[in-house]
Backbone as JSON, one array per atom type, in Angstrom:
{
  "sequence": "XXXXXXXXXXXXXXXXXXXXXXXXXXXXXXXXXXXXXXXXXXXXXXXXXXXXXXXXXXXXXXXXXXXXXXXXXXXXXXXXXXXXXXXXXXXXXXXXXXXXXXXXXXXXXXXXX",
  "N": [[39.8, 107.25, 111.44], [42.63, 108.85, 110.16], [44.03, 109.5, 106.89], [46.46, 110.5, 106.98], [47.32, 109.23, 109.31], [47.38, 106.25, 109.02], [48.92, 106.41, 106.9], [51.45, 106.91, 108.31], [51.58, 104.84, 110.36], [52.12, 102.52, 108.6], [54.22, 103.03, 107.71], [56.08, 103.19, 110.02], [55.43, 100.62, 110.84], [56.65, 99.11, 108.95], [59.19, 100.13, 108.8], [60.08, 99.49, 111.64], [60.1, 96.54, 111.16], [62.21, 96.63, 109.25], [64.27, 97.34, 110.47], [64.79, 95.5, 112.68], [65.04, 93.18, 110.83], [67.68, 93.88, 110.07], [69.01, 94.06, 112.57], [68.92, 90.95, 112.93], [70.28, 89.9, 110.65], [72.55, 90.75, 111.54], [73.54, 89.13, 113.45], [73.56, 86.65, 112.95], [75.61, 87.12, 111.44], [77.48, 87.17, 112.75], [78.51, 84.48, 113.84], [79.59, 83.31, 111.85], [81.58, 84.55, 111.2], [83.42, 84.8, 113.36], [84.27, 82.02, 113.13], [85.5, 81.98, 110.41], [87.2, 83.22, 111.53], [88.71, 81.58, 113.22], [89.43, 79.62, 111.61], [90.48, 80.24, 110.47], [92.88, 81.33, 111.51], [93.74, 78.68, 112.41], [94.6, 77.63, 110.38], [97.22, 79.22, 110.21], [98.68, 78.76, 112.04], [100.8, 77.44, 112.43], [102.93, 78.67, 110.51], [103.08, 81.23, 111.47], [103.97, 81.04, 114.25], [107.04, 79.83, 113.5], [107.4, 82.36, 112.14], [107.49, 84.35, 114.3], [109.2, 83.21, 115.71], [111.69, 82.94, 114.89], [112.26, 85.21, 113.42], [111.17, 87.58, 115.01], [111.33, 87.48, 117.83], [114.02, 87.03, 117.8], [115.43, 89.55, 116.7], [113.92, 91.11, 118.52], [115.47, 90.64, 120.99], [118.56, 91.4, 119.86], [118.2, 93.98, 119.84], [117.69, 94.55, 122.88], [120.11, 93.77, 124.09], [121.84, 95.21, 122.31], [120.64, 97.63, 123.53], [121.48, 97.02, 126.33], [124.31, 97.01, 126.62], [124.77, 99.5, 126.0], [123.66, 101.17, 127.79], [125.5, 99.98, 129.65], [127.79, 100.98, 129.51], [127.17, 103.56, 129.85], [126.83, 104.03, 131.98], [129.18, 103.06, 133.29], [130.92, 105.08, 132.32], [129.3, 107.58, 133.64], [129.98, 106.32, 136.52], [132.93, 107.05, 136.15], [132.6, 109.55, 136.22], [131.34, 110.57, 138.46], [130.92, 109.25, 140.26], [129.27, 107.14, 141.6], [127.22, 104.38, 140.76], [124.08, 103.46, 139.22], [122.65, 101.14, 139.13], [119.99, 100.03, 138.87], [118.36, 100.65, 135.85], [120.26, 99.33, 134.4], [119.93, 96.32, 135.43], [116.87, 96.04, 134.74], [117.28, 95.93, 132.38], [118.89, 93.91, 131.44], [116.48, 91.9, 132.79], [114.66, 91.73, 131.16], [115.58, 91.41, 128.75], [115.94, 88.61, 129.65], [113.63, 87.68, 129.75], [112.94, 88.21, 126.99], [114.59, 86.37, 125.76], [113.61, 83.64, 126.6], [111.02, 83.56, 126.13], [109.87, 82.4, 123.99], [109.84, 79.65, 124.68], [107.61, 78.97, 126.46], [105.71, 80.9, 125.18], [104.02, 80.17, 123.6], [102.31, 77.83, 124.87], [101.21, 80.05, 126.41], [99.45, 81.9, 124.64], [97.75, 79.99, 123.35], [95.97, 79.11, 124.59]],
  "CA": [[41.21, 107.43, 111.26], [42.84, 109.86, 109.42], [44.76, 108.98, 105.87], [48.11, 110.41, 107.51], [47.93, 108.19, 110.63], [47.88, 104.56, 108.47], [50.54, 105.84, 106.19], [52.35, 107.07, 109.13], [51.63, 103.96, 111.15], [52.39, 101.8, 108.03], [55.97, 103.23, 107.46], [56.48, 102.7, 111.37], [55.59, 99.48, 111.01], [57.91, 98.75, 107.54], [60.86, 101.14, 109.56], [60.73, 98.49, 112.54], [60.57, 95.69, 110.53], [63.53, 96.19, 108.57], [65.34, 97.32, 111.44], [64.65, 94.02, 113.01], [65.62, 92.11, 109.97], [69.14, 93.96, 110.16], [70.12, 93.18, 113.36], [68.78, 89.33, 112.32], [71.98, 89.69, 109.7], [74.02, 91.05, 112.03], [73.65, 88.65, 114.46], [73.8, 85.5, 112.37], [76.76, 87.01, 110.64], [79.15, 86.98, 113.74], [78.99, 83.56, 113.9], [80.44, 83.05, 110.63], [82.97, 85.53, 111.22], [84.33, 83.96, 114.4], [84.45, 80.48, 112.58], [86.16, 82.1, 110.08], [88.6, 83.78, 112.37], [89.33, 80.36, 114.22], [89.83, 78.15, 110.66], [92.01, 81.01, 109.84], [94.14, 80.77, 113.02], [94.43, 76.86, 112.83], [95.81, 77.15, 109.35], [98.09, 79.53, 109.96], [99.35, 78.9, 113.3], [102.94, 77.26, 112.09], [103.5, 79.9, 109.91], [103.18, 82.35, 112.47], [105.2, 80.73, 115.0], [107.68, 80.21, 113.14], [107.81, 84.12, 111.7], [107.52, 84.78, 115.23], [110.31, 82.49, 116.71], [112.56, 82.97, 113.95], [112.32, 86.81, 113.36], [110.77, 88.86, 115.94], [112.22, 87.06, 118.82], [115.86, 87.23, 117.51], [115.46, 90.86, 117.21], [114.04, 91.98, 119.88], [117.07, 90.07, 121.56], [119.57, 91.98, 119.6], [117.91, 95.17, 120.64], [118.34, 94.63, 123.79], [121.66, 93.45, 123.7], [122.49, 96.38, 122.12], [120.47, 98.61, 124.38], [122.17, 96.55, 127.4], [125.41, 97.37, 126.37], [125.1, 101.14, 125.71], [123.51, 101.52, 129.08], [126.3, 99.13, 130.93], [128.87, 102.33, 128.68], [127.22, 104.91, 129.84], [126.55, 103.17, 133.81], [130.51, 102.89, 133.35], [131.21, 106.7, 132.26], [128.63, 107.99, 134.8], [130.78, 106.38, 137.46], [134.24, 107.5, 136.22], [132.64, 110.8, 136.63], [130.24, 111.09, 139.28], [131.74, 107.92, 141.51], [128.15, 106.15, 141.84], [126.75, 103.66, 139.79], [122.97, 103.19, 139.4], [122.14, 99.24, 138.78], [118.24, 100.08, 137.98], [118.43, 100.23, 134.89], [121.1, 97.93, 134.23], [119.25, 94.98, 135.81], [115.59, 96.36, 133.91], [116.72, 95.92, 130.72], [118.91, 92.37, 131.65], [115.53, 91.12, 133.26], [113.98, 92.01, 129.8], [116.71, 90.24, 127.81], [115.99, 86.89, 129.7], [112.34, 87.23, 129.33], [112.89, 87.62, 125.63], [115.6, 84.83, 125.6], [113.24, 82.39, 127.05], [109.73, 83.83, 126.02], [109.91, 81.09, 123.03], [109.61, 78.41, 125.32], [106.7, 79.23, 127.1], [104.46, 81.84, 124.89], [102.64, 79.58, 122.75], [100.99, 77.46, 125.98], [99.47, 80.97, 127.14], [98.61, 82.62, 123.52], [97.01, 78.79, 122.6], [95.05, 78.68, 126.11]],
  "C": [[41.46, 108.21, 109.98], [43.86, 108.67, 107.84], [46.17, 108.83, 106.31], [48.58, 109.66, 108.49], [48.12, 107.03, 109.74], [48.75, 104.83, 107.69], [51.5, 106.14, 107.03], [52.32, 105.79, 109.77], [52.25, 102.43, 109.85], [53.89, 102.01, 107.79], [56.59, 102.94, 108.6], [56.87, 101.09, 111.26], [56.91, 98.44, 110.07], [59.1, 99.36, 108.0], [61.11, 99.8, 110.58], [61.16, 97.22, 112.1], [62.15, 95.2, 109.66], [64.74, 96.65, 109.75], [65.63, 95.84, 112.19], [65.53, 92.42, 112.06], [66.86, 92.87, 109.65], [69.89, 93.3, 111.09], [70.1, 91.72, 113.39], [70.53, 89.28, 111.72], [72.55, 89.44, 110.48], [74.48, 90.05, 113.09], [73.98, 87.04, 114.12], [75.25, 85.55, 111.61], [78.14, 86.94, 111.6], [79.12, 85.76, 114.34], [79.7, 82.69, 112.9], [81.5, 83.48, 111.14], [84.03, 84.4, 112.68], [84.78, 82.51, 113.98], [85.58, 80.69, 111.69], [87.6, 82.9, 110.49], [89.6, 82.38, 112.97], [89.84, 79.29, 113.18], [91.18, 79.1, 110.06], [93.44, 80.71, 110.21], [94.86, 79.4, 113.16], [95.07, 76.9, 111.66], [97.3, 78.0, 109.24], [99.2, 79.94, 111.14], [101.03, 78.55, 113.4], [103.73, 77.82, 111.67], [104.26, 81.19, 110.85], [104.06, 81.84, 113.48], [106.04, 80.4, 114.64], [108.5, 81.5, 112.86], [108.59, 84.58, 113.45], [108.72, 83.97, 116.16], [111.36, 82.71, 116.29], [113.32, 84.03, 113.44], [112.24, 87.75, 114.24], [111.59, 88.17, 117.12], [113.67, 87.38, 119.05], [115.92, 89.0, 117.28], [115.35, 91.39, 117.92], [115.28, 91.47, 120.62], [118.26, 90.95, 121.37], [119.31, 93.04, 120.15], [117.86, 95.59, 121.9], [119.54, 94.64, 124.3], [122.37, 94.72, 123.99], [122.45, 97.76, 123.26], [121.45, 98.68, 126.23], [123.32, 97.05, 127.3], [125.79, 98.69, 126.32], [124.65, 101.74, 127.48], [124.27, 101.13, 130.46], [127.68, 100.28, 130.16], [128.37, 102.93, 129.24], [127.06, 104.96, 131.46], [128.14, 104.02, 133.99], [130.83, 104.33, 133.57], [130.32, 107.89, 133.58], [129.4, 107.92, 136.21], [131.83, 106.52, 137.8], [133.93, 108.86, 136.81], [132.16, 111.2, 137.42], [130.82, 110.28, 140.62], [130.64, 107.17, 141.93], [127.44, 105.67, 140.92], [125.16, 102.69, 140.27], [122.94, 101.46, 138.43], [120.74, 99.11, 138.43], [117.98, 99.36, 136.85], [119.29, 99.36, 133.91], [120.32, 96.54, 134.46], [117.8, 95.3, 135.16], [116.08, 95.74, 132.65], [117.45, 94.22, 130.74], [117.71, 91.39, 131.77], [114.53, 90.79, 131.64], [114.82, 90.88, 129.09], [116.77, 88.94, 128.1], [114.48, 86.53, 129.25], [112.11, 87.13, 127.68], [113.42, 86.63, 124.91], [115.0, 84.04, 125.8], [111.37, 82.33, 126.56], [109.05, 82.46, 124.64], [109.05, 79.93, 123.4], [108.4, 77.5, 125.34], [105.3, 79.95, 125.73], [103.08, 81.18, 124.09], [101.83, 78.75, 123.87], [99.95, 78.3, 126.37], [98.6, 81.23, 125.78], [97.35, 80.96, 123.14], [96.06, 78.18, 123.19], [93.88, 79.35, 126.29]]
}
């Protein structure tokens, strides 16, 4: 055997090795991580539903609302001038406005399932 094959075959062997002992890390380290994703989640699950029942909810609400309203104005004006009135989107964005009215209720059984 030549000199260049054992230091070539010795760096092979020291290249696989530490490749080996990376994905080791990597593989021991995503069970931390998920532990620490899930102790995260439990402490800050009241917080968040709250934010989320309290804030985002009640907005999106208004935004509909609002959007409901400009589109039941412009439904209106459409059919002073045209004489037919599309209900589509009228009833789309209502159907929306109950699912966000009531999404409260319900959302934390699925998100917590």
């Amino acid at each position: 055997m030549t000199e260049n094959f054992r230091k070539r075959s010795v760096c092979g062997i020291a290249e696989a090795a530490a490749i080996m002992n990376i994905a080791v890390i990597t593989a021991h380290a995503e069970g931390d991580v998920a532990g620490a994703v899930t102790s995260t989640w439990n402490s800050a699950k009241s917080q968040i539903k709250s934010i989320v029942n309290n804030v985002v909810f009640p907005v999106i609400d208004v935004i509909l609302v609002v959007l409901l309203f400009v589109k039941i104005a412009m439904a209106y004006s459409d059919y002073r001038k045209h004489g037919q009135l599309e209900w589509g989107p009228i009833a789309i964005l209502f159907f929306c406005l109950l699912f966000s009215l009531t999404a409260p209720m319900y959302i934390w059984t699925v998100v917590s399932a």
